[in-house]
C-alpha positions as CSV (number, residue, x, y, z in Angstrom):
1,X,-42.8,19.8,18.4
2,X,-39.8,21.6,17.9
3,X,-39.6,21.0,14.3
4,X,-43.1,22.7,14.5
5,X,-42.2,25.8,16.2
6,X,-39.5,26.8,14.5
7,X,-41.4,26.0,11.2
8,X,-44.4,28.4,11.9
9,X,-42.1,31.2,13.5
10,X,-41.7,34.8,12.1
11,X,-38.0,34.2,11.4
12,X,-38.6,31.5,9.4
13,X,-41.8,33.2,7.2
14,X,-39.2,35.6,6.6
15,X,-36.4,33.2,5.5
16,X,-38.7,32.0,2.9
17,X,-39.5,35.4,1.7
18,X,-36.3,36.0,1.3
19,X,-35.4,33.2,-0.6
20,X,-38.9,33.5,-2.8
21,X,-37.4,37.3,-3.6
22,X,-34.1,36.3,-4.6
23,X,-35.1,33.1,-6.6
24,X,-36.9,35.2,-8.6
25,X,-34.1,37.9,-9.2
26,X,-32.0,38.0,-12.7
27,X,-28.8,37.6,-10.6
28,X,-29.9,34.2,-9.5
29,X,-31.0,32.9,-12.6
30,X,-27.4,34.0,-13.8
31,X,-25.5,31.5,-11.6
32,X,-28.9,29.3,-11.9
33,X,-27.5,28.9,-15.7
34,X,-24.1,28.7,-14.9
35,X,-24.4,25.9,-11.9
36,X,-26.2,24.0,-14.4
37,X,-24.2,24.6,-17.5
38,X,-21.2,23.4,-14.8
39,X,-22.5,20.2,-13.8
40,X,-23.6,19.1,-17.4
41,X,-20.2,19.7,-18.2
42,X,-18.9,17.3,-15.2
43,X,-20.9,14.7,-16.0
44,X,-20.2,14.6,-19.8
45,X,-16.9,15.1,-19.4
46,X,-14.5,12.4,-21.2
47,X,-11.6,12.6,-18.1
48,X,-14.0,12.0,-15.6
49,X,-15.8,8.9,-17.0
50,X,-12.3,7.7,-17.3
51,X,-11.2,8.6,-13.8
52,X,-14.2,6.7,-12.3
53,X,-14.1,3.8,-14.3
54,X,-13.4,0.7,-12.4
55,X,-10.2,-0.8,-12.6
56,X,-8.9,-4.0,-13.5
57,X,-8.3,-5.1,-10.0
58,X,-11.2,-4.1,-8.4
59,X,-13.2,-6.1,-10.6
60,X,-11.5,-9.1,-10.1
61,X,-10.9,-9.0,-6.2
62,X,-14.9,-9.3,-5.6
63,X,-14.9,-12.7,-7.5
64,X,-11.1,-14.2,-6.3
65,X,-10.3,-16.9,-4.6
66,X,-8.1,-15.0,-2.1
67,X,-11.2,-12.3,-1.2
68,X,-13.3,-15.4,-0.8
69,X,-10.4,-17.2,1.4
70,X,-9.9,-13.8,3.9
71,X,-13.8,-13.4,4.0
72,X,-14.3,-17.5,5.1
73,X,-10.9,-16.8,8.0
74,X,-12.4,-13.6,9.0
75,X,-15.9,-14.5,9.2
76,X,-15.1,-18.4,10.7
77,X,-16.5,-17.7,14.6
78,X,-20.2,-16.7,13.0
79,X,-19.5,-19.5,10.4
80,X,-19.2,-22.0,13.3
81,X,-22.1,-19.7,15.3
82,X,-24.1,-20.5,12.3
83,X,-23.5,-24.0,11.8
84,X,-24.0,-24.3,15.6
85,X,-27.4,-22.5,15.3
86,X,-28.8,-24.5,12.0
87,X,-28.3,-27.8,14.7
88,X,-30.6,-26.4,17.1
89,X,-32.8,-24.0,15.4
90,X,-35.7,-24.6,17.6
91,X,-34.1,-24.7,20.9
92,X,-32.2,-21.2,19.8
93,X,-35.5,-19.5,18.7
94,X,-37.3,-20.1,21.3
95,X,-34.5,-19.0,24.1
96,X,-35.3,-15.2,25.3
97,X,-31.3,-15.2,26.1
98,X,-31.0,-16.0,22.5
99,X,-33.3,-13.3,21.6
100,X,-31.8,-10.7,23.4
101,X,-28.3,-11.7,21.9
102,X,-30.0,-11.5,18.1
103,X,-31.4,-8.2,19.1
104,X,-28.3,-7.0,19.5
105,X,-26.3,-8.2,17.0
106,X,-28.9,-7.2,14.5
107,X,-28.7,-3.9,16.4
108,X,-24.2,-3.8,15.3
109,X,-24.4,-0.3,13.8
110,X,-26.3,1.4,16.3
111,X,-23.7,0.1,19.2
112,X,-21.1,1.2,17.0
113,X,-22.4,5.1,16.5
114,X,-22.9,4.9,20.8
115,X,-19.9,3.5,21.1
116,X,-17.8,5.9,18.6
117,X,-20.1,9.3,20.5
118,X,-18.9,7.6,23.5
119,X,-15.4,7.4,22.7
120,X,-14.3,10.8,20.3
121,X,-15.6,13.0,23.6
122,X,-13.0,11.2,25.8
123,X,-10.6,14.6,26.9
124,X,-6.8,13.5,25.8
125,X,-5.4,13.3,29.7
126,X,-7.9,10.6,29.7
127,X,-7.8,8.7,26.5
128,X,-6.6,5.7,26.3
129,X,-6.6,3.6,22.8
130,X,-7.3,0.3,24.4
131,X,-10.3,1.7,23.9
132,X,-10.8,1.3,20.6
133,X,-9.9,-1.5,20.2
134,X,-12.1,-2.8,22.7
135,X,-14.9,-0.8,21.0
136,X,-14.5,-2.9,18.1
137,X,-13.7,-5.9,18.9
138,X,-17.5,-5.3,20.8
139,X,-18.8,-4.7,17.1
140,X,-17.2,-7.4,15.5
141,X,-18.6,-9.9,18.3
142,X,-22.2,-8.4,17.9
143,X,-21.4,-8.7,13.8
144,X,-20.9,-12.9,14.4
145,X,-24.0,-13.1,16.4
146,X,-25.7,-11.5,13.9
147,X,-24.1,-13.7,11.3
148,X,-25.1,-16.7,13.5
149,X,-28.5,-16.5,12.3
150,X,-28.2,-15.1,9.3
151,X,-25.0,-16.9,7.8
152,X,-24.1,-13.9,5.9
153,X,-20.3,-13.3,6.0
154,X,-18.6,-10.1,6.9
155,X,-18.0,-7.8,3.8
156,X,-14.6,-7.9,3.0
157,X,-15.1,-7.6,-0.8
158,X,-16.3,-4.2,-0.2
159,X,-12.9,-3.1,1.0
160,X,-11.4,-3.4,-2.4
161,X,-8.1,-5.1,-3.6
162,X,-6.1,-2.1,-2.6
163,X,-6.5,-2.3,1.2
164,X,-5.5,-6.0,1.9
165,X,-2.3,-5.1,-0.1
166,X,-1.8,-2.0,3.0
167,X,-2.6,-4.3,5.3
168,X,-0.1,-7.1,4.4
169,X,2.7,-4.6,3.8
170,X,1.9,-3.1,7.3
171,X,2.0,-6.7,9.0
172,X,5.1,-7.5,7.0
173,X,7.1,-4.3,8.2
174,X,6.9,-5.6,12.0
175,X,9.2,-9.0,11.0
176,X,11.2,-6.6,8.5
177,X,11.6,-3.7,10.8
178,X,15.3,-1.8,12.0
179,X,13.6,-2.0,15.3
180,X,11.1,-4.5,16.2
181,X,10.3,-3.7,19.8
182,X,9.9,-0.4,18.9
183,X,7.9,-1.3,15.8
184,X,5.6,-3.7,17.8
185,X,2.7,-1.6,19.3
186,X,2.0,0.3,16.5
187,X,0.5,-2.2,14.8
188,X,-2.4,-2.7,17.4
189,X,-3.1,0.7,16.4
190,X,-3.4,-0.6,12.5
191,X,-5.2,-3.5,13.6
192,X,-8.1,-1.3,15.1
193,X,-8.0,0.6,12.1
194,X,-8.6,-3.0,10.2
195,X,-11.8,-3.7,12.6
196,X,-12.8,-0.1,12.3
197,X,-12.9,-0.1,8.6
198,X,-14.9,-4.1,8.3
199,X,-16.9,-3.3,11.0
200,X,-18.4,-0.2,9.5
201,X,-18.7,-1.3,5.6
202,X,-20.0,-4.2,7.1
203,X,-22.5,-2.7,10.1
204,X,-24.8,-0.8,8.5
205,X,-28.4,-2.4,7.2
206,X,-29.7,0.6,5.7
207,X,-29.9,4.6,5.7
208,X,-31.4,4.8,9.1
209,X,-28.2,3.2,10.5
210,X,-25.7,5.6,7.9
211,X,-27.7,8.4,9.8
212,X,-27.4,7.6,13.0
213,X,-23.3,7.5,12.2
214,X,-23.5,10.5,10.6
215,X,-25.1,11.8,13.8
216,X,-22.6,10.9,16.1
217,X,-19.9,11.9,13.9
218,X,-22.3,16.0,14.4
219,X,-22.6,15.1,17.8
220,X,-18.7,14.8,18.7
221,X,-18.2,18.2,16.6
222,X,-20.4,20.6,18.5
223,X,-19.2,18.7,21.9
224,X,-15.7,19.5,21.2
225,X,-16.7,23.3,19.7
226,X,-18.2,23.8,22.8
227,X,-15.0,23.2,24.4
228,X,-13.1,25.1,22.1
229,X,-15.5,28.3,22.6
230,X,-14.8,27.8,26.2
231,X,-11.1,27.7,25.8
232,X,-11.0,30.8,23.8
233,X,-13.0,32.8,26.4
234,X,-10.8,31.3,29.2
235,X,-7.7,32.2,27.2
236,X,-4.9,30.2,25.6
237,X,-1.7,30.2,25.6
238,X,0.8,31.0,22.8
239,X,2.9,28.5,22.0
240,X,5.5,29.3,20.2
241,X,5.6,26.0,18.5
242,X,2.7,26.2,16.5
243,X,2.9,29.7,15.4
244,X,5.7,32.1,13.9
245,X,5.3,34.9,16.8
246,X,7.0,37.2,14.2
247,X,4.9,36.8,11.3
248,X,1.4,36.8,13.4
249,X,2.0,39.3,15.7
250,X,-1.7,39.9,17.5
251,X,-3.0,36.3,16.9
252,X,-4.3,34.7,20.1
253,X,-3.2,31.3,21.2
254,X,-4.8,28.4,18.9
255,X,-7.6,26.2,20.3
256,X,-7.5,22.5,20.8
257,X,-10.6,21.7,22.4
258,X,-9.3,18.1,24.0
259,X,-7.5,16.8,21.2
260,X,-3.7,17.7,22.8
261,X,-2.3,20.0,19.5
262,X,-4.6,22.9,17.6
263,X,-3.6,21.0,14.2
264,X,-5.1,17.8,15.3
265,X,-8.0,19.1,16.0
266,X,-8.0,21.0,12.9
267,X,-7.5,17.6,11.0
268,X,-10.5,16.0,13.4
269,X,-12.9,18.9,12.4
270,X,-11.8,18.3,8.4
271,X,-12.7,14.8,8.8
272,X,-16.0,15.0,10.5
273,X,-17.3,18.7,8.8
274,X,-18.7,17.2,5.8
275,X,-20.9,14.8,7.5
276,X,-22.9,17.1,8.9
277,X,-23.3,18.8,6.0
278,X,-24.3,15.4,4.5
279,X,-27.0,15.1,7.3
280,X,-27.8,18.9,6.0
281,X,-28.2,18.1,2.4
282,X,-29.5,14.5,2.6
283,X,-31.6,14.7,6.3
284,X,-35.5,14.4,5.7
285,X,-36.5,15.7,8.8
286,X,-36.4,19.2,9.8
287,X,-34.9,18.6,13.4
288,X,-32.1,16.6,11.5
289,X,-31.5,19.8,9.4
290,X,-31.4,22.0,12.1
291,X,-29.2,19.9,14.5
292,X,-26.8,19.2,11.1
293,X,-26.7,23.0,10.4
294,X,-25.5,24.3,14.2
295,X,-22.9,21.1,14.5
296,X,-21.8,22.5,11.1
297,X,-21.4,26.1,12.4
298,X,-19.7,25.5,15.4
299,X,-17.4,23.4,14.2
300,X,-16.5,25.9,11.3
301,X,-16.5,28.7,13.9
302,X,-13.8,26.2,15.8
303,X,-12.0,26.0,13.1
304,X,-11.2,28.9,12.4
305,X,-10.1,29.5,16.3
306,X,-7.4,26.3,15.7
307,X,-5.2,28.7,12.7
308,X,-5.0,25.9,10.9
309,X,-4.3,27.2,7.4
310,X,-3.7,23.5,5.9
311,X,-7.1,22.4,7.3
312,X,-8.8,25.6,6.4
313,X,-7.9,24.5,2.8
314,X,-8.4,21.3,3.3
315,X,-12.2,22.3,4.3
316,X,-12.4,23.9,1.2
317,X,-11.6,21.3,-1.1
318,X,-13.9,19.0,1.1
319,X,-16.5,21.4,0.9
320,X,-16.1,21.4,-3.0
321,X,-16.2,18.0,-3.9
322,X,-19.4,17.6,-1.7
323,X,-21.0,20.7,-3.8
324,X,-19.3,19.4,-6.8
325,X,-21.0,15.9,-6.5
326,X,-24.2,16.9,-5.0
327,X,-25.3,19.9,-6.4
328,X,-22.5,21.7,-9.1
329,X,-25.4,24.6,-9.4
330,X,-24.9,26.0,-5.8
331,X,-21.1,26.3,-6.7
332,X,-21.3,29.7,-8.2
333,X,-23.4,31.4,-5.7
334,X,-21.6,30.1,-3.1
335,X,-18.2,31.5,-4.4
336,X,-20.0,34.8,-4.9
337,X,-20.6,35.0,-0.7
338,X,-17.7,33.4,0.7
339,X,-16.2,36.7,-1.5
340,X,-18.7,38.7,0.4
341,X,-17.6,37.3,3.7
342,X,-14.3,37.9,3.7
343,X,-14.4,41.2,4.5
344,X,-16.2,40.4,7.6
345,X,-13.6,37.9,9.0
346,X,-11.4,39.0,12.3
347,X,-8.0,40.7,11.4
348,X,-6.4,37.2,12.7
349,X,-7.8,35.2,10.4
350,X,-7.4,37.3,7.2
351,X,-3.8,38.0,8.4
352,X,-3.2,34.2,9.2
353,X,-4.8,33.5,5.2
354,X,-2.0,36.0,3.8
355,X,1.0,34.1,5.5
356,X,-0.2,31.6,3.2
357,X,1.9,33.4,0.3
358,X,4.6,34.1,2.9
359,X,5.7,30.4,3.7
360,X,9.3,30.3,3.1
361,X,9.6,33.1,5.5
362,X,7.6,31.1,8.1
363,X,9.8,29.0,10.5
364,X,6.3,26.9,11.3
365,X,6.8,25.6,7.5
366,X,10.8,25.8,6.8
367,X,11.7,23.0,9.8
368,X,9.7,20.8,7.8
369,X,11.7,20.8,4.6
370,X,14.9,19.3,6.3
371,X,12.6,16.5,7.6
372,X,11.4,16.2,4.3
373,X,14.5,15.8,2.6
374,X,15.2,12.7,5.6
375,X,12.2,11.1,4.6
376,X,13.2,10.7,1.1
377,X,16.8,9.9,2.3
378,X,15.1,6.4,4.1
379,X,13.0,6.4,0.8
380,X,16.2,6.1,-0.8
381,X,18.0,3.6,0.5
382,X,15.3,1.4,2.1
383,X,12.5,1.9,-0.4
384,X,11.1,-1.6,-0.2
385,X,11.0,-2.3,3.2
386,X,11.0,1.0,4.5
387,X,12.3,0.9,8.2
388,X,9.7,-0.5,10.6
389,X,6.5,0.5,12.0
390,X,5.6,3.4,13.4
391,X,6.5,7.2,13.8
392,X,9.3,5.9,16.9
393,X,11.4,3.7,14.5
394,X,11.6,6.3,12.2
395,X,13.3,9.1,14.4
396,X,15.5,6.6,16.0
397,X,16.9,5.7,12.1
398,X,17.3,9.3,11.3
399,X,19.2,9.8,14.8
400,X,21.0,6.3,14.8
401,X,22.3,7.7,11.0
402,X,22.4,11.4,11.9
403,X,19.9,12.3,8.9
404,X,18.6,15.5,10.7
405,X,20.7,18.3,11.2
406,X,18.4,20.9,12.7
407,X,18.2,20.9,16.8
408,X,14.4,21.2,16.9
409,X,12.4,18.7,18.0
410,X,10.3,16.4,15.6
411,X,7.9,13.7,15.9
412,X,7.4,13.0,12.6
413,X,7.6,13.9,9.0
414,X,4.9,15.9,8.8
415,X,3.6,14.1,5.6
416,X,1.4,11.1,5.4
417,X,2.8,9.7,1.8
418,X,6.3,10.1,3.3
419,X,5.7,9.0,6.6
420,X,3.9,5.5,5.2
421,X,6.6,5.1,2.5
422,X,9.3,5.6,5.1
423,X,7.5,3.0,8.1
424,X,6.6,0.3,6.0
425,X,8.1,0.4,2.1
426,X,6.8,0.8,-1.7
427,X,4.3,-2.1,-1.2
428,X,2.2,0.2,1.7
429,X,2.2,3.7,0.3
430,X,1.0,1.8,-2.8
431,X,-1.9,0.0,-1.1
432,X,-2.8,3.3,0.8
433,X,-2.7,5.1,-2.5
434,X,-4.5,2.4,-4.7
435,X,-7.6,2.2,-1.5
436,X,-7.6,6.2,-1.8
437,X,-8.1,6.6,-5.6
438,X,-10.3,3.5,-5.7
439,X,-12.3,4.4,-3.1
440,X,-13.0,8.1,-4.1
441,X,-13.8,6.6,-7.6
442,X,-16.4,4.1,-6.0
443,X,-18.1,7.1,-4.2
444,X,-18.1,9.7,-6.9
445,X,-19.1,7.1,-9.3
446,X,-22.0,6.0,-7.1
447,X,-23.5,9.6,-6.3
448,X,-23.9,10.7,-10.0
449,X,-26.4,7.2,-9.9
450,X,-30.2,7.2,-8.7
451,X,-30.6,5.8,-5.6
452,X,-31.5,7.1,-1.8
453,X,-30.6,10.8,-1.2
454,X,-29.5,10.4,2.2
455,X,-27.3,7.7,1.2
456,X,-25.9,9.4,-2.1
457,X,-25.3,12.6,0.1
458,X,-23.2,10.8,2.8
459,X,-21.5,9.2,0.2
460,X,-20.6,12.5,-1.6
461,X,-20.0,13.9,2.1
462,X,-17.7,11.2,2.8
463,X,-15.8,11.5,-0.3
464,X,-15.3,15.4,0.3
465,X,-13.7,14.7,3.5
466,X,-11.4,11.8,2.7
467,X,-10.4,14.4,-0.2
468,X,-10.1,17.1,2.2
469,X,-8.1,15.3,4.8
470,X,-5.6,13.5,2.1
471,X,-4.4,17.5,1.1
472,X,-3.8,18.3,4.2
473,X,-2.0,14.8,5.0
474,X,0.4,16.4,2.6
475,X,1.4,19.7,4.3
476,X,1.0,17.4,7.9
477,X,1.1,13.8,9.3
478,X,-2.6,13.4,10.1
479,X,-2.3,9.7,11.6
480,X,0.2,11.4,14.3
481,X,-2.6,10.1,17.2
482,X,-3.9,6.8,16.8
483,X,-7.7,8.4,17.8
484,X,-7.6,10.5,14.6
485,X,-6.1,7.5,12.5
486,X,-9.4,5.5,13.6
487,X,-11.2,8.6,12.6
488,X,-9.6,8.8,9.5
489,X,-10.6,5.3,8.6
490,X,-13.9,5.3,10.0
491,X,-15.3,8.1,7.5
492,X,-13.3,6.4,4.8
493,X,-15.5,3.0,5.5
494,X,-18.6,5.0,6.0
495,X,-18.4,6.3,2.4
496,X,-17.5,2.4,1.2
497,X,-20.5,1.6,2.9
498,X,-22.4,4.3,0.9
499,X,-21.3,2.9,-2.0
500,X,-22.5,-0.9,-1.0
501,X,-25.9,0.0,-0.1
502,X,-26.5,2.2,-3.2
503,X,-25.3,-0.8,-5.4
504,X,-27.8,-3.6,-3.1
505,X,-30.2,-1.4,-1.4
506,X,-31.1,-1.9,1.9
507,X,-31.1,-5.2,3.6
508,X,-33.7,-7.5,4.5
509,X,-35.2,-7.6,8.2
510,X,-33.0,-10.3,9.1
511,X,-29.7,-10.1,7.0
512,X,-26.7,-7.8,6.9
């Protein structure tokens, strides 16, 4: 009904007018030309059929005995669930408890996209991340019971080679680690990550379920811009932590809707963005669009309120690679009105952008460099083993060995590849690194293929953001909170599970 209204309003007849007038105008049929001529170019291009080729590895770790081992260990409660209901088939399928509990197991990736709405709205004061991993242990459970009927094994061999290694090297810091009891509860928090990422490549049946995901993912962006708008009209505070006072003099206090710090949220916003444009691009219905299309424009408009300059670029490069593997044509026209817009942005922003150029005048950006320079002195001289687990070991080796000179407060080192390299050795930042490259292969490769649009365009929306979020994982730790680590990971495994159901199609009524 909706959907109708706003179809057969005035505004919208006019829209289309519009866009009839300007379709039709030489200027458009320029950058028609040179959109095309650009993605022609992309997909002929020598590098990048080289780039996304598959590697050596990854073709092997489908096929290997040790995939196959980790699958059978992983998957053993629905193997015996299984073997348990082949014995009594009958007496099983004719049970209405039984039915219920199929129902819902078949019904994995909606309870996940509930659960995750449910969880990402949770203010900070409140948060706790026993959550999460109750959350998905919940999914994994309803995942056996769906595998109890079905017998078909979680999808580990979708994760790639490159993640397993991670996940070892992170295990193995805990034994090899300066301080153990410090190094200890951190790796719960990887361990939910773990579920987050098998429970989503391995949830999802079909394009209806991606959606829904996708939805969620909208849903917890205009929540939390709601909450940002209301902050900004409130007021906030300037804190002179986040922002140089002296260099932006007249900027209001940043926004952090309920995520504790305005460049978490930034990073949050980053991850989740491109989804809805996803939804926007790939939705089939018009109430999809149009729900994708506000989420999208609040959560831009709240970004720009958290004066995040390394997620605003960030965003950028997410947005680019979407545009870039969806539709290279829009590129040029694009460019053309975000040149037009500039002129409209508030003073604050356009004077926050020019700091950009000003950084080694900005104390915001010069405290990071000494931590820097300690990260690569633990890289130095612990660069296999690193020196434990988590962000607390860390700062209590750089204190325990005076490292850091400066007497400003840290929490950590304010780089991602640094950070992992430094907690947990070579053998982790080179897992992390291998999953990134392989993974952004595998979705890039997979969106220049036929298949289902919405699919493709979550796929390309997915790799946009894990793109987005790894630049500014340079400039900033963005796994400081364990809530935006599982986010992190979550959009990462969505876009792997692009890529699985573009290679099989959906499943069966019945199997995974």
């Amino acid at each position: 009904m909706i959907s109708r209204l706003i179809a057969d309003s005035g505004s919208a007849a006019v829209c289309r007018a519009a866009a009839r007038e300007y379709e039709g105008s030489v200027f458009y049929r320029g950058l028609h030309r040179l959109g095309l001529a650009l993605g022609a170019g992309c997909r002929r291009s020598v590098t990048l059929g080289i780039l996304l080729r598959e590697g050596l590895f990854a073709r092997a770790w489908r096929d290997s005995l040790t995939c196959r081992v980790l699958t059978f260990l992983l998957s053993l409660p629905g193997v015996l669930l299984h073997a348990l209901y082949r014995a009594g088939k009958d007496k099983f399928d004719r049970s209405p408890l039984m039915a219920l509990a199929f129902d819902a197991g078949a019904g994995a990736a909606l309870a996940e996209s509930w659960l995750i709405l449910a969880l990402w709205v949770i203010p900070f004061a409140q948060w706790d991340n026993a959550y999460h991993l109750m959350a998905f242990v919940l999914v994994y459970l309803l995942l056996c019971l769906r595998q109890m009927r079905n017998g078909v094994p979680l999808r580990l061999d979708r994760v790639g080679f490159y993640l397993p290694v991670m996940a070892l090297a992170v295990i193995l810091s805990i034994p090899l680690s300066r301080y153990p009891e410090l190094s200890g509860r951190y790796l719960r928090y990887h361990i939910i990550c773990m579920l987050c990422v098998l429970a989503t490549v391995s949830a999802p049946r079909g394009p209806g379920d991606l959606k829904r995901l996708a939805a969620c993912g909208s849903t917890v962006i205009l929540v939390s811009a709601v909450w940002a708008v209301v902050q900004r009209i409130q007021g906030v505070e300037i804190v002179a932590a986040y922002v140089d006072k002296t260099m932006n003099a007249g900027m209001p206090g940043r926004v952090q809707s309920y995520f504790d710090n305005p460049n978490t949220y930034a990073q949050v916003l980053v991850m989740l963005l491109p989804l809805s444009l996803g939804l926007l691009a790939g939705g089939k219905r018009l109430s999809t669009r149009v729900f994708a299309l506000v989420a999208f424009a609040a959560g831009v408009l709240a970004l720009g309120m958290t004066y995040s300059r390394a997620s605003w670029i960030g965003l950028v490069l997410a947005l680019a690679v979407f545009l870039m593997l969806w539709k290279p044509k829009l590129i040029p026209p694009l460019l053309v009105l975000v040149f037009l817009c500039i002129p409209l942005l508030p003073d604050t922003i356009i004077n926050r952008i020019l700091t950009i150029g000003q950084a080694s005048s900005d104390s915001t950006v010069t405290s990071r460099f000494p931590l820097y320079e300690a990260g690569w002195e633990i890289i130095r001289t612990r660069p296999l083993t690193g020196v434990g687990l988590g962000t607390d070991a860390v700062r209590e080796y750089i204190i325990d060995k005076r490292i850091y000179s400066m007497m400003v407060y840290y929490s950590h080192l304010h780089d991602i590849f640094i950070q992992l390299w430094a907690e947990s050795g070579v053998l982790a930042v080179l897992g992390f690194t291998g999953a990134m490259l392989w993974g952004l292969k595998s979705m890039a490769r997979e969106t220049l293929r036929k298949g289902d649009k919405t699919v493709k365009c979550l796929a390309a929306a997915c790799c946009g953001s894990v793109c987005g979020s790894l630049l500014v994982g340079i400039v900033d730790y963005i796994w400081a909170y364990p809530r935006v680590m599982c986010i992190f990971w979550f959009v990462f495994a969505l876009g792997l599970c692009c890529v699985r159901l573009l290679r099989e199609g959906p499943a069966e009524e019945g199997s995974v």
